[in-house]
C-alpha positions in Angstrom: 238.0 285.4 -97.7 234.2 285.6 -96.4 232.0 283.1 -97.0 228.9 285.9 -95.9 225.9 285.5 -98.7 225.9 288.7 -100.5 222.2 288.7 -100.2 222.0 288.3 -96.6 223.6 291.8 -97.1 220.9 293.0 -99.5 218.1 291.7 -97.3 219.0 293.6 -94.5 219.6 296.8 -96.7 216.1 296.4 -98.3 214.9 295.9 -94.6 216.5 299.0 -93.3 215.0 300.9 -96.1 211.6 299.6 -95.9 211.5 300.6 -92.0 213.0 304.0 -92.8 210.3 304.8 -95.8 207.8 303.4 -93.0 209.3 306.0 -90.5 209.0 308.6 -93.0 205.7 308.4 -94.0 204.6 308.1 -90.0 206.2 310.9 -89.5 204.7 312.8 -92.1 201.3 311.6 -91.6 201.4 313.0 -87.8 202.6 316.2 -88.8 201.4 317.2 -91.5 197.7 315.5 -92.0 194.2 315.7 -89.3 194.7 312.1 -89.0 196.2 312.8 -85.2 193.1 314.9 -84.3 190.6 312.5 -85.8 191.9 309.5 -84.0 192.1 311.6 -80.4 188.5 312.3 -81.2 187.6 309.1 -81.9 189.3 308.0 -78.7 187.6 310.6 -76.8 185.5 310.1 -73.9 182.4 313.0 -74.3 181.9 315.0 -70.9 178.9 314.2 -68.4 178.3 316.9 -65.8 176.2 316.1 -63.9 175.6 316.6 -59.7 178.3 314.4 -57.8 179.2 313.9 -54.3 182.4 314.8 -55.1 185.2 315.8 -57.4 188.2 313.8 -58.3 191.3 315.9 -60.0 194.0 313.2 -60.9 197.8 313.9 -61.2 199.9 314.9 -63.8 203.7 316.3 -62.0 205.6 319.3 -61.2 208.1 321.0 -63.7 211.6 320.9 -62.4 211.2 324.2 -60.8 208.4 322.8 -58.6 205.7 324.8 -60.6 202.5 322.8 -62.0 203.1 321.1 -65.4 200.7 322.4 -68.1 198.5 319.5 -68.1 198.5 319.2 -63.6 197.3 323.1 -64.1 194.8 322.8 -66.4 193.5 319.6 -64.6 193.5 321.4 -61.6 191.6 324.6 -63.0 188.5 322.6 -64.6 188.4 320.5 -61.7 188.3 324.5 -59.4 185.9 325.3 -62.4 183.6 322.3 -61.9 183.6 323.0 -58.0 182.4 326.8 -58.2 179.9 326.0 -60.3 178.6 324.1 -57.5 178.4 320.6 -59.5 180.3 319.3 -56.1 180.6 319.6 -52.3 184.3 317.9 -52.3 187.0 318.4 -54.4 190.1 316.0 -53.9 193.1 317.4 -55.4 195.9 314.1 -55.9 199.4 314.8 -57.0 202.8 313.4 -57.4 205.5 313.2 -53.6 207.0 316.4 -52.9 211.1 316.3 -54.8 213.4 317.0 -52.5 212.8 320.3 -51.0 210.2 321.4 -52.6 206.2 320.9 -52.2 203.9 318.2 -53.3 201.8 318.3 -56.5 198.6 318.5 -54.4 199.7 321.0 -51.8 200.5 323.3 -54.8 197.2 322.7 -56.3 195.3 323.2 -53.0 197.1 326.6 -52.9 195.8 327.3 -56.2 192.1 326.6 -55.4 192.4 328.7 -52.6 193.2 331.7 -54.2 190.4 331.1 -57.0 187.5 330.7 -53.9 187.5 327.1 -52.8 187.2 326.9 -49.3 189.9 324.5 -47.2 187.1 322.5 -45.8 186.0 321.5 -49.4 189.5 320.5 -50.5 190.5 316.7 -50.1 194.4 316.0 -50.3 195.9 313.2 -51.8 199.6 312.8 -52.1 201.0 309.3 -52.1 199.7 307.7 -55.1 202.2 307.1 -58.0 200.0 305.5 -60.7 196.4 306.0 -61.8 195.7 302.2 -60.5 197.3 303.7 -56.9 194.8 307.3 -57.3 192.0 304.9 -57.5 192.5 302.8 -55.0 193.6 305.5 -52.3 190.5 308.0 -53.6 188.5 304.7 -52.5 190.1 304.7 -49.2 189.6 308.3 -48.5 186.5 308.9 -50.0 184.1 305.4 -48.9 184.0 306.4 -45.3 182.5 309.6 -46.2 179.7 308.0 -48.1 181.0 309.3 -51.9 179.2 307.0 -54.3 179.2 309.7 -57.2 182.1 311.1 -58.7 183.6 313.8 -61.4 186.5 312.9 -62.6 188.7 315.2 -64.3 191.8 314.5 -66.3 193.1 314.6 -69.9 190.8 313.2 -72.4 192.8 310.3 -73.9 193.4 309.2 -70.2 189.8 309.1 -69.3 189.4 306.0 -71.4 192.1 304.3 -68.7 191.0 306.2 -65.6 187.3 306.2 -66.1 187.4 302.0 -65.6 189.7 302.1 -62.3 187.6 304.0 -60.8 184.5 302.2 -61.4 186.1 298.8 -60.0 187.2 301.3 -57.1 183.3 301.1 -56.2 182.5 304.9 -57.9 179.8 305.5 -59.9 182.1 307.9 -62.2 180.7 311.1 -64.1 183.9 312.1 -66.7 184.7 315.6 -67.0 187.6 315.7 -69.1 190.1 318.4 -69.1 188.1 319.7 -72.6 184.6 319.5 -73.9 185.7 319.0 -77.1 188.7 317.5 -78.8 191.3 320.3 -79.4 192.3 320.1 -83.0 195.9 320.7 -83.5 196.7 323.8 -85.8 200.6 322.9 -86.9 203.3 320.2 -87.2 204.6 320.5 -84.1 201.4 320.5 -82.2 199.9 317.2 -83.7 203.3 315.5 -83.2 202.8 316.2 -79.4 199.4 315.1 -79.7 200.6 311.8 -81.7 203.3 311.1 -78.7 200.5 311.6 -76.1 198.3 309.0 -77.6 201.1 306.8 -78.2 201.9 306.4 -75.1 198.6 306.4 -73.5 197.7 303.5 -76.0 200.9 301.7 -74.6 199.8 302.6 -71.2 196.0 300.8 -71.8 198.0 297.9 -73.1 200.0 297.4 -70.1 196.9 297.5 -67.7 195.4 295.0 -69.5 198.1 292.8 -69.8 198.3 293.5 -65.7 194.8 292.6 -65.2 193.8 296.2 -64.3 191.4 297.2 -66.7 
């Protein structure tokens, strides 16, 4: 015979319930209300171009296939943008090691800018980074000897608010450029959940820096 409480059971169901209504109505808030697009626009970093010494294109990966991931091309094609409208002399393309057998994230990108009018001589290659902590520190190294004070940067906009810092303890006096001038507003359920996820993670990510000591 148990001695278990019967409303140790109860307790437990009303908790599981309370954390599944909660899950519900989450999920239904990011899908199906502008409450994801007004909190990525709140969280926004506005766009400041403006003359720099140079610009700085930060990583986002390779597909499996070795091909740019939506949001490494699109970096990389604002950042080739910014450069042919002549808002830079430099433009330093960082990217995620090569996988096995196939090319690195910058080398790819450098490609790209070739192709779309960016001269070799302008392109600055970074490839060993692994974080956005790392891109700032190396984009210091390569960057400080050359006499770079000013900076684009160019990246998503709800990583600006993490990148925009690093940089600035790097020594930069940063200009952000983010990936676009506005805040895209997400038009259906599936495309504010991806917007929800981003943030979500990008919030845990700020948390985790500061907890580090980084930002």
């Amino acid at each position: 015979m148990s001695n278990r409480d019967p409303r140790e059971g109860s307790a437990w169901a009303r908790i599981c319930r309370a954390v599944g209504l909660a899950g519900l109505a989450l999920f239904i808030v990011a899908a199906f209300t502008p409450l994801p697009s007004l909190v990525e626009r709140w969280l926004a970093i506005p766009a400041r171009l403006e003359p720099a010494d140079a610009l700085v294109v930060l990583a986002a990966g390779l597909n499996n296939d070795g091909v740019l991931s939506n949001n490494s091309l699109r970096r990389a094609l604002r950042g080739i943008a910014l450069y042919n409208k002549g808002l830079a002399p430099l433009l330093v393309l960082s990217g995620a090691p090569a996988q096995t057998g196939g090319r690195p994230e910058a080398q790819v990108r450098a490609d790209l800018a070739g192709e779309l009018g960016v001269p070799p001589a302008a392109v600055v290659l970074l490839g060993t980074a692994r974080t956005t902590r790392e891109e700032a520190v190396e984009v210091g190294k390569l960057l400080k000897p050359r006499g770079v004070q000013r900076i684009l940067l160019v990246t998503d906009g709800d990583h600006m608010a993490r990148a925009l810092p690093l940089f600035e303890r790097a020594g930069f006096e940063v200009l952000p450029a983010p990936v676009f001038d506005t805040v895209y507003d997400a038009a259906g359920p599936e495309d504010r959940l991806s917007t929800s996820r981003s943030m979500l993670m990008e919030l845990g990510a700020r948390l985790y820096y500061r907890a580090a000591g980084y930002l």
